[in-house]
VMD Tcl script that draws the C-alpha trace (Angstrom):
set ca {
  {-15.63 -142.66 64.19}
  {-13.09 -141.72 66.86}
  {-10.80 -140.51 63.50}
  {-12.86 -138.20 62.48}
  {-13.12 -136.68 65.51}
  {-9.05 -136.04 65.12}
  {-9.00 -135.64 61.68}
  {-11.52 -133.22 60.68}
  {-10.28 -130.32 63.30}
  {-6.86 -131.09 61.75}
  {-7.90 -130.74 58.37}
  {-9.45 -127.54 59.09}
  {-6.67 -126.27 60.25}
  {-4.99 -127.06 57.31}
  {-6.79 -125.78 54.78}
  {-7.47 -122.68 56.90}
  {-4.01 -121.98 57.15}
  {-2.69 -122.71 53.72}
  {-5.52 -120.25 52.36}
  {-5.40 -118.00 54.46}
  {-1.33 -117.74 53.67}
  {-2.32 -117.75 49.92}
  {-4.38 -114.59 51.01}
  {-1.47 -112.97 52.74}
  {1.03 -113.70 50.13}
  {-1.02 -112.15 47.64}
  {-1.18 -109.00 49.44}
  {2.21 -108.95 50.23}
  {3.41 -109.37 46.17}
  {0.94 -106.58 45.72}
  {2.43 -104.27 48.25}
  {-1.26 -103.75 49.35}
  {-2.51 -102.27 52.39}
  {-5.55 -103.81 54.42}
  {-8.29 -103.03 51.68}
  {-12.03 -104.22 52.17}
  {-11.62 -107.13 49.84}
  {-8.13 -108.57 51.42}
  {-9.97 -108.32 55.05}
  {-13.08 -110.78 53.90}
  {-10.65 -112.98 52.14}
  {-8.92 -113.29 55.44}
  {-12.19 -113.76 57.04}
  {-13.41 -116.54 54.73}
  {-10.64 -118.35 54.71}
  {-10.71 -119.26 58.53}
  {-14.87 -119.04 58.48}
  {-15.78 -121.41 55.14}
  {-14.42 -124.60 56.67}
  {-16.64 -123.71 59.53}
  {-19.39 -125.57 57.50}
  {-17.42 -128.96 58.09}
  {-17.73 -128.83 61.66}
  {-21.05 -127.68 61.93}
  {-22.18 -130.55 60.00}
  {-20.17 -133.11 61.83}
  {-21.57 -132.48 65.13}
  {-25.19 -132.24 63.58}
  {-24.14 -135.82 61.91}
  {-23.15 -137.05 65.77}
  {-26.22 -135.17 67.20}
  {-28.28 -137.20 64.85}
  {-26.29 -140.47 65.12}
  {-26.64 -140.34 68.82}
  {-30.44 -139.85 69.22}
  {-32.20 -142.57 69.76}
  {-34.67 -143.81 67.17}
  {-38.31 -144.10 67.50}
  {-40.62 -146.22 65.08}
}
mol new
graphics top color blue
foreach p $ca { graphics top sphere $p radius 0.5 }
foreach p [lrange $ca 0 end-1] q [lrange $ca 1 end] { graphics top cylinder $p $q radius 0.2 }
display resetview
């Protein structure tokens, strides 16, 4: 369990980062400025993984409640 809890952050990171480059590099070949679109791409990139971590700690949360019958 003590993996995940290393692993998952990293991962985020990861993917965060590469698509969030992919994002940049795209504008940059374009030679486009800061539209609307290229902002929320930026913004989804680092918020979507998000969604991992929120559901890890409500797995833990849940995993270390005690259980009533």
């Amino acid at each position: 369990m003590d993996v995940f809890i290393v692993v998952l952050p990293l991962a985020y990171c990861l993917v965060a980062v590469l698509f969030l480059t992919m994002t940049l590099l795209e504008g940059w070949a374009n030679h486009d400025g800061w539209t609307l679109a290229r902002l929320a791409g930026a913004v989804a990139c680092i918020l979507w993984p998000l969604t991992v971590v929120v559901l890890l700690f409500h797995m833990l949360a849940f995993a270390a409640a005690p259980r009533q019958a």
